[in-house]
DSSP file (Angstrom, degrees, kcal/mol; ACC not computed):
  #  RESIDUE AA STRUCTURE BP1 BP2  ACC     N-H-->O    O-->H-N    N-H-->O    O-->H-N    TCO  KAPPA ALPHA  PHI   PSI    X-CA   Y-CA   Z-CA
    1    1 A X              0   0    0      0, 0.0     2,-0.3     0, 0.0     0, 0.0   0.000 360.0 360.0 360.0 140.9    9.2   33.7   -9.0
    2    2 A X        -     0   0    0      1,-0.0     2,-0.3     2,-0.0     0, 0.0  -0.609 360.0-138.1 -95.5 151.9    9.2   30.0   -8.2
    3    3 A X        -     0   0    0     -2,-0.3     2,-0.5     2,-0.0    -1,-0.0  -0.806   6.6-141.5-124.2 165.0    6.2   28.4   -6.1
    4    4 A X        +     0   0    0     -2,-0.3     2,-0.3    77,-0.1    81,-0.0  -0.890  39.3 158.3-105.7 139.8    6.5   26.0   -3.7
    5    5 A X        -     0   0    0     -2,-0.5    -2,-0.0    80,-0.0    73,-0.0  -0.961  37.9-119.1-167.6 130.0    3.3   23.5   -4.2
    6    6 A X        -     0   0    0     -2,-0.3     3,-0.2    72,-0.1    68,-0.0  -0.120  16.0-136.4 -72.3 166.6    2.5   19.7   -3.1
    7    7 A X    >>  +     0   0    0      1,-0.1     3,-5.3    67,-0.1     4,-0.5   0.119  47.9 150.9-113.6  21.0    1.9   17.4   -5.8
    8    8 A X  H 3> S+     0   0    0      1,-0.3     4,-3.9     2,-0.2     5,-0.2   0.723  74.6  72.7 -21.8 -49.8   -1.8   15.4   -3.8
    9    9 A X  H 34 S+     0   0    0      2,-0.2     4,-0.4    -3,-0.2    -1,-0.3   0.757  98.7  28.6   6.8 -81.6   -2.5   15.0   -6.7
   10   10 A X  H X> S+     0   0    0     -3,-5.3     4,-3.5     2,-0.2     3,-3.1   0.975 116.1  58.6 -61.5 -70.1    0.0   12.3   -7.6
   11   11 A X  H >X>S+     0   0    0     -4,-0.5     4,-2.6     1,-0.3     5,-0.7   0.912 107.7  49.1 -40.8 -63.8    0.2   10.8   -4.1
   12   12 A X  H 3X5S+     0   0    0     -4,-3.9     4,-1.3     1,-0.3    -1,-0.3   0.778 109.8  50.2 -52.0 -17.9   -3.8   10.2   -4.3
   13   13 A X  H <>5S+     0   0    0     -3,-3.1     4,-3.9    -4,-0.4    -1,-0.3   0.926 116.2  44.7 -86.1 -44.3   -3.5    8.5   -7.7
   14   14 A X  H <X5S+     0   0    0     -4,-3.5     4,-0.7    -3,-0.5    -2,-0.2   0.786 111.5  49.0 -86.1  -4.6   -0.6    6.2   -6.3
   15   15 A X  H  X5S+     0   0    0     -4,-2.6     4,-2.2    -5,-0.3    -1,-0.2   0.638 110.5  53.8 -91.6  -4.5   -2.0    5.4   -3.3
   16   16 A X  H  X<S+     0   0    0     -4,-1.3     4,-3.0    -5,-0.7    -2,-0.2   0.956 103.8  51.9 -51.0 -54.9   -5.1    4.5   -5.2
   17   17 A X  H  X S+     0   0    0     -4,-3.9     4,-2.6     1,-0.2    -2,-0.1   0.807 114.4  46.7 -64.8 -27.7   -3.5    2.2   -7.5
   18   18 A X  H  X S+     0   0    0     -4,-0.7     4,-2.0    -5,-0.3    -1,-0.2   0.926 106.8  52.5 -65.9 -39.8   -2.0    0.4   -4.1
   19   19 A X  H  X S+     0   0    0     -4,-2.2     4,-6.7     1,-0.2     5,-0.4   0.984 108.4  60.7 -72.5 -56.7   -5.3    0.4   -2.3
   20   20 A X  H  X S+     0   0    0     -4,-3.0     4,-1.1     2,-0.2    -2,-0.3   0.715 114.0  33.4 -43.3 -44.3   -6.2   -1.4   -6.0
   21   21 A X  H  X S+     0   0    0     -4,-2.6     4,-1.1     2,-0.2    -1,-0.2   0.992 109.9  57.3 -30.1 -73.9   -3.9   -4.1   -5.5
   22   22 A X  H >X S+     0   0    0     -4,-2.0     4,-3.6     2,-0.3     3,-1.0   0.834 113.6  41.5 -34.0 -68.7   -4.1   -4.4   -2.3
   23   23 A X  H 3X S+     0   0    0     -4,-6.7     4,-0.5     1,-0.3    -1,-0.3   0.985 114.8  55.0 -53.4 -49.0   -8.1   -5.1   -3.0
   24   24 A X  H >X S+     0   0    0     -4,-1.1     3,-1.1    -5,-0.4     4,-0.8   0.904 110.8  47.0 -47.4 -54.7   -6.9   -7.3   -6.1
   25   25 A X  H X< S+     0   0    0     -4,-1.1     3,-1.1    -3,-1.0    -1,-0.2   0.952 110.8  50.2 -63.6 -65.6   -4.7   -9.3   -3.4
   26   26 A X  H 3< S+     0   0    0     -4,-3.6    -1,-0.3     1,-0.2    -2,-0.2   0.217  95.5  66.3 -78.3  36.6   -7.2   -9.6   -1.2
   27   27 A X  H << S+     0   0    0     -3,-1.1    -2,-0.2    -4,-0.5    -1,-0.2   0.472  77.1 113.7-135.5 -52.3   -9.9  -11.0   -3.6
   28   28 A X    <<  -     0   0    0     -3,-1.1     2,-0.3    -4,-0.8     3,-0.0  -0.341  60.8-140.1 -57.6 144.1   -7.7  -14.4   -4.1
   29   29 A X        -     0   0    0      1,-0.1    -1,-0.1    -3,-0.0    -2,-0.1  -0.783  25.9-110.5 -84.2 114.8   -9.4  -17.7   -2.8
   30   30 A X        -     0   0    0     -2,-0.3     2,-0.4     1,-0.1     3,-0.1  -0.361  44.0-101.7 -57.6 142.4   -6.9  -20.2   -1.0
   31   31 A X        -     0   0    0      1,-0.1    -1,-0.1    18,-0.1    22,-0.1  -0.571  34.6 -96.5 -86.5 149.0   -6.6  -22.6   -2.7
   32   32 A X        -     0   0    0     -2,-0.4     2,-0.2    -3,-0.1    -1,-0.1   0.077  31.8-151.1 -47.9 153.7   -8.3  -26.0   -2.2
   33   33 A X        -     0   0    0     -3,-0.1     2,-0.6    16,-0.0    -1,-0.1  -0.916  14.5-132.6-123.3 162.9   -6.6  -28.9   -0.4
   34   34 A X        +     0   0    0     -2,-0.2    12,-0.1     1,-0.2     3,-0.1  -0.870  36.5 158.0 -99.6 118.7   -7.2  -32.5   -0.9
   35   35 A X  S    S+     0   0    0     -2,-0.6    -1,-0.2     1,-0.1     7,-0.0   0.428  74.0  66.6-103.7   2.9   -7.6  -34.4    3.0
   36   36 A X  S    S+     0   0    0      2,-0.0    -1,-0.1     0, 0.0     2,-0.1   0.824  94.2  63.3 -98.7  -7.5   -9.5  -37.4    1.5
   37   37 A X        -     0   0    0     -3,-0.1     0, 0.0     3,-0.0     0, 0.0  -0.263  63.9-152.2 -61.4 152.9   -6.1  -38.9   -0.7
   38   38 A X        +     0   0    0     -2,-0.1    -3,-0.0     2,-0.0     3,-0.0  -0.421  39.1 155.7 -68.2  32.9   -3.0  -40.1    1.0
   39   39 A X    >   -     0   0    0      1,-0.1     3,-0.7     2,-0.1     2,-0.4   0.028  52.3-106.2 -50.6-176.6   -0.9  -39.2   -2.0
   40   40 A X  T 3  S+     0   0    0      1,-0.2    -1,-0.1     2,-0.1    -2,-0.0  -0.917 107.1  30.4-120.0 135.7    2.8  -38.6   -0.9
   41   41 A X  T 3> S+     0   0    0     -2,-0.4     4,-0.7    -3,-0.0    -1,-0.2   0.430  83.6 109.2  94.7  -6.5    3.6  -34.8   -1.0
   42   42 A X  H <> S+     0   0    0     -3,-0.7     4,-2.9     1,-0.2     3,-0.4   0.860  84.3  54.3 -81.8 -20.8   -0.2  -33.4   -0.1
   43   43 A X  H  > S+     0   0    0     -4,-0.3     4,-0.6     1,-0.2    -1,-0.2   0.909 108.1  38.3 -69.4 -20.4    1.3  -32.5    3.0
   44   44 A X  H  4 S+     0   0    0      2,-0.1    -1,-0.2     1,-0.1    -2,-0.1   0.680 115.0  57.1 -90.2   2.0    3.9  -30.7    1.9
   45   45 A X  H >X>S+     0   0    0     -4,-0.7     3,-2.6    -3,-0.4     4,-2.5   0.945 109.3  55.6 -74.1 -51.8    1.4  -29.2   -1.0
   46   46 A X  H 3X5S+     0   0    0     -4,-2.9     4,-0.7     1,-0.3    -1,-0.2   0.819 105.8  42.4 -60.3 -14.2   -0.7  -28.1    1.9
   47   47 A X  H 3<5S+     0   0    0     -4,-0.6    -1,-0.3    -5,-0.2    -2,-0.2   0.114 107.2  64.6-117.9  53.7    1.6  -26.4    3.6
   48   48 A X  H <45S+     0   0    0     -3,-2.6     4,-0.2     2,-0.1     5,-0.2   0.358 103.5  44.8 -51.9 -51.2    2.7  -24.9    0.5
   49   49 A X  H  X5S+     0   0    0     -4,-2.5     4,-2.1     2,-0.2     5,-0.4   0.783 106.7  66.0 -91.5 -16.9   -0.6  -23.0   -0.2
   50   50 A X  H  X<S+     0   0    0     -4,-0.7     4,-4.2    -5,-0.6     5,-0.3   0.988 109.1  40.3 -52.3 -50.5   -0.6  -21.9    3.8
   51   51 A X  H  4 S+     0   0    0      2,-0.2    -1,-0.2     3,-0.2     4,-0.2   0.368 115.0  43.7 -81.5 -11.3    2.3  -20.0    3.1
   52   52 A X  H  > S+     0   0    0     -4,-0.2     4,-2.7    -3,-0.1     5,-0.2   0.737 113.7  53.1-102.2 -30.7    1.6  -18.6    0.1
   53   53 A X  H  X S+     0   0    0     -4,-2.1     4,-1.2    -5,-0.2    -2,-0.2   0.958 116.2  44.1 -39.7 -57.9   -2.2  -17.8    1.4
   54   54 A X  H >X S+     0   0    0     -4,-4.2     4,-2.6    -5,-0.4     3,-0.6   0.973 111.9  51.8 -66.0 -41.3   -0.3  -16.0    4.4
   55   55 A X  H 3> S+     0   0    0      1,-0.3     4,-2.3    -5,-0.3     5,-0.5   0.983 111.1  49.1 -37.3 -69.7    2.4  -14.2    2.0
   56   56 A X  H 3X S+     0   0    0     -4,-2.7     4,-0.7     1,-0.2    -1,-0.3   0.638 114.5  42.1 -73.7 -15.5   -0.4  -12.9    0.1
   57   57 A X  H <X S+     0   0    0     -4,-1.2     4,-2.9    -3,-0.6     5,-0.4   0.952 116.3  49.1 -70.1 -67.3   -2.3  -11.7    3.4
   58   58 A X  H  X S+     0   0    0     -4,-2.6     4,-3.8     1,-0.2     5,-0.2   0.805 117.9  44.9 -22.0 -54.6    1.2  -10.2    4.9
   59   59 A X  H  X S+     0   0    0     -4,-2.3     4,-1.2     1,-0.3    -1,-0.2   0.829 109.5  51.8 -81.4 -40.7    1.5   -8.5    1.2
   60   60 A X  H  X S+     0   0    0     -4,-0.7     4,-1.1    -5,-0.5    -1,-0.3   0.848 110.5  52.2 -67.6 -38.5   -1.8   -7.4    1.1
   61   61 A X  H  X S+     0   0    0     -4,-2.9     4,-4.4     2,-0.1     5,-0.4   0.785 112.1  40.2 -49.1 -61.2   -1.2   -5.7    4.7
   62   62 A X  H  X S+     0   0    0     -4,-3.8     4,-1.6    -5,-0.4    -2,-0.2   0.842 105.1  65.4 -87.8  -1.9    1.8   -3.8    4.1
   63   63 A X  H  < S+     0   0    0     -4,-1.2    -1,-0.2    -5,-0.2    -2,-0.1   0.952 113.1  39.9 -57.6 -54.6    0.4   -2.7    0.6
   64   64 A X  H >X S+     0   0    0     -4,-1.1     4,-2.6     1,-0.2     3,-1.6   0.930 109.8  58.0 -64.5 -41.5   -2.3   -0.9    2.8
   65   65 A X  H 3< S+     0   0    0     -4,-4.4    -1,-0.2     1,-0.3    -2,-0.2   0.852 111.1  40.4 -62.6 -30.6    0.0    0.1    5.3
   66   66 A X  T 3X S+     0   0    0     -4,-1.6     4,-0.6    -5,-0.4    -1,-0.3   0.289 104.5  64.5 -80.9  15.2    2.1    2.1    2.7
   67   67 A X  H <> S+     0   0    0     -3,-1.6     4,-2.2     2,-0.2     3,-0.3   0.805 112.1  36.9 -93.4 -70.7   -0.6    3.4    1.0
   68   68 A X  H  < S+     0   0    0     -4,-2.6    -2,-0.2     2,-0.2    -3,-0.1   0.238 110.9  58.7 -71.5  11.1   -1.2    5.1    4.1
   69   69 A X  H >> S+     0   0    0      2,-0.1     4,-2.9    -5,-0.1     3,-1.0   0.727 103.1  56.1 -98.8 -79.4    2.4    5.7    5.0
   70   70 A X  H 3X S+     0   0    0     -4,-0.6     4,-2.1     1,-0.3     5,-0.2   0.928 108.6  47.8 -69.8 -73.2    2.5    7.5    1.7
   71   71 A X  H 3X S+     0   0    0     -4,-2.2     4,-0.8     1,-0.2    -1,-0.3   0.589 114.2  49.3 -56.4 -10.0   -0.8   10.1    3.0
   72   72 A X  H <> S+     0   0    0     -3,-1.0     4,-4.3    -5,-0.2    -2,-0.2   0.894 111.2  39.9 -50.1 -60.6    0.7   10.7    5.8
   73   73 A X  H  X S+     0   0    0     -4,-2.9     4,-3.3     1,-0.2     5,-0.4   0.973 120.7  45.5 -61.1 -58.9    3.8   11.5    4.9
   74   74 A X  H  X S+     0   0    0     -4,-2.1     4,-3.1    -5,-0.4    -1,-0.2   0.949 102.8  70.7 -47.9 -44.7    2.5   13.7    1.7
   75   75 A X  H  X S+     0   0    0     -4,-0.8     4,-1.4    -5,-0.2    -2,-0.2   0.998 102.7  42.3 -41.3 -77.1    0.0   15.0    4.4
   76   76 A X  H  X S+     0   0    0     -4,-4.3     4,-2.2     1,-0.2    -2,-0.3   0.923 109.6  56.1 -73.8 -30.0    3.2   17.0    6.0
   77   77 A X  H  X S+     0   0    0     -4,-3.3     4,-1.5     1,-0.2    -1,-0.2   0.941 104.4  49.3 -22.0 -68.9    4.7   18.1    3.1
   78   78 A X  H  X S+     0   0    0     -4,-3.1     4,-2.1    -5,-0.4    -1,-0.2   0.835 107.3  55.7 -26.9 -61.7    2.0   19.6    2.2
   79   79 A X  H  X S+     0   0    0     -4,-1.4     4,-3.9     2,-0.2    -1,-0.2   0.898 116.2  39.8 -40.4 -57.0    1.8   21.2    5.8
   80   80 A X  H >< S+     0   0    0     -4,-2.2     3,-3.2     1,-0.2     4,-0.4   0.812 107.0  58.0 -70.5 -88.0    5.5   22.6    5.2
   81   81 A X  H 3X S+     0   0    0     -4,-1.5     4,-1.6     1,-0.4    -1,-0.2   0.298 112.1  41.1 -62.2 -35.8    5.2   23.6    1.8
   82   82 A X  H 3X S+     0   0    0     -4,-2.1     4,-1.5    -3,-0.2    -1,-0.4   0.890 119.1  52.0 -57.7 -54.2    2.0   26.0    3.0
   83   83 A X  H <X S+     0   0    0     -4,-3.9     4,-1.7    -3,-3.2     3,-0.4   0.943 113.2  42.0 -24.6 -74.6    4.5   26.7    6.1
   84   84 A X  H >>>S+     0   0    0     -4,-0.4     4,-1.7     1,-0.3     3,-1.1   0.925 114.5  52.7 -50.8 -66.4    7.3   27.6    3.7
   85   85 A X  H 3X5S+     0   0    0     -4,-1.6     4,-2.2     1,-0.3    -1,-0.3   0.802 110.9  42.3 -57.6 -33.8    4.9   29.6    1.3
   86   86 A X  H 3X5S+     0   0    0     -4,-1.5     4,-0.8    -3,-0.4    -1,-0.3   0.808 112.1  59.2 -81.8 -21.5    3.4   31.9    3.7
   87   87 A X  H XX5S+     0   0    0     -4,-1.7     3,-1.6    -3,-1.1     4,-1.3   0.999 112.3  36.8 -60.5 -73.7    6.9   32.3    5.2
   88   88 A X  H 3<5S+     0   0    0     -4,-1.7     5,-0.3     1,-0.3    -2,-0.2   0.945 109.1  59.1 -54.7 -45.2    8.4   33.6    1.9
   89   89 A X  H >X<S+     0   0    0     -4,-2.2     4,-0.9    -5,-0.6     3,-0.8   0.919 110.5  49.3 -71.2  -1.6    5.3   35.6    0.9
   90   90 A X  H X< S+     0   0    0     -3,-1.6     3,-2.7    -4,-0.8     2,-2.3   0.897 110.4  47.9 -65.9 -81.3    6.0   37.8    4.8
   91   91 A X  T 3< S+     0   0    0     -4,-1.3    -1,-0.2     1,-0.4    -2,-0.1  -0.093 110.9  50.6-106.4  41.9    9.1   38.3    4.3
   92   92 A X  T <4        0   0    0     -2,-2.3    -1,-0.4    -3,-0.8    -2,-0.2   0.326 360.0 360.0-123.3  -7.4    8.6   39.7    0.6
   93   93 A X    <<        0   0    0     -3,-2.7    -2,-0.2    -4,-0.9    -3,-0.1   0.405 360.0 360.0-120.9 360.0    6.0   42.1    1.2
């Protein structure tokens, strides 16, 4: 007889390893900018590292949010898969 059984397991290990990015992402230091130069081209270096500073925020955001996306969703599985198993064990005994 086959059993029906959530894998939590898994999910917790890969939304670990996301939340571990995620921390890893948010751990980077913008980088410095120079305001005391007029070289040609720090402005557009500054708003180069704005935009990658915000990317990496954005990235760092939806890492968590699918992390937690991912226990939710695994959360009802689970829920059915208990459903489903007490269902089949009724209506064999």
């Amino acid at each position: 007889m086959s059993t029906i059984q959530s894998h939590m397991a898994a999910v917790n290990s890969h939304t670990s390893a996301l939340h571990s990015v995620e921390g890893n992402l948010s751990g980077i230091n913008e980088a410095g900018t120079d305001d005391q130069t007029t070289v040609s081209g720090n402005a557009k270096a500054h708003e180069a590292i704005s935009e990658a500073a915000a990317t990496v925020k954005e990235l760092s955001t939806n890492l968590s949010a699918l992390s937690d996306s991912f226990k939710s969703i695994a959360a009802g599985f689970e829920s059915a898969d208990q459903s489903a198993t007490q269902s089949l064990h009724a209506q064999i005994l």
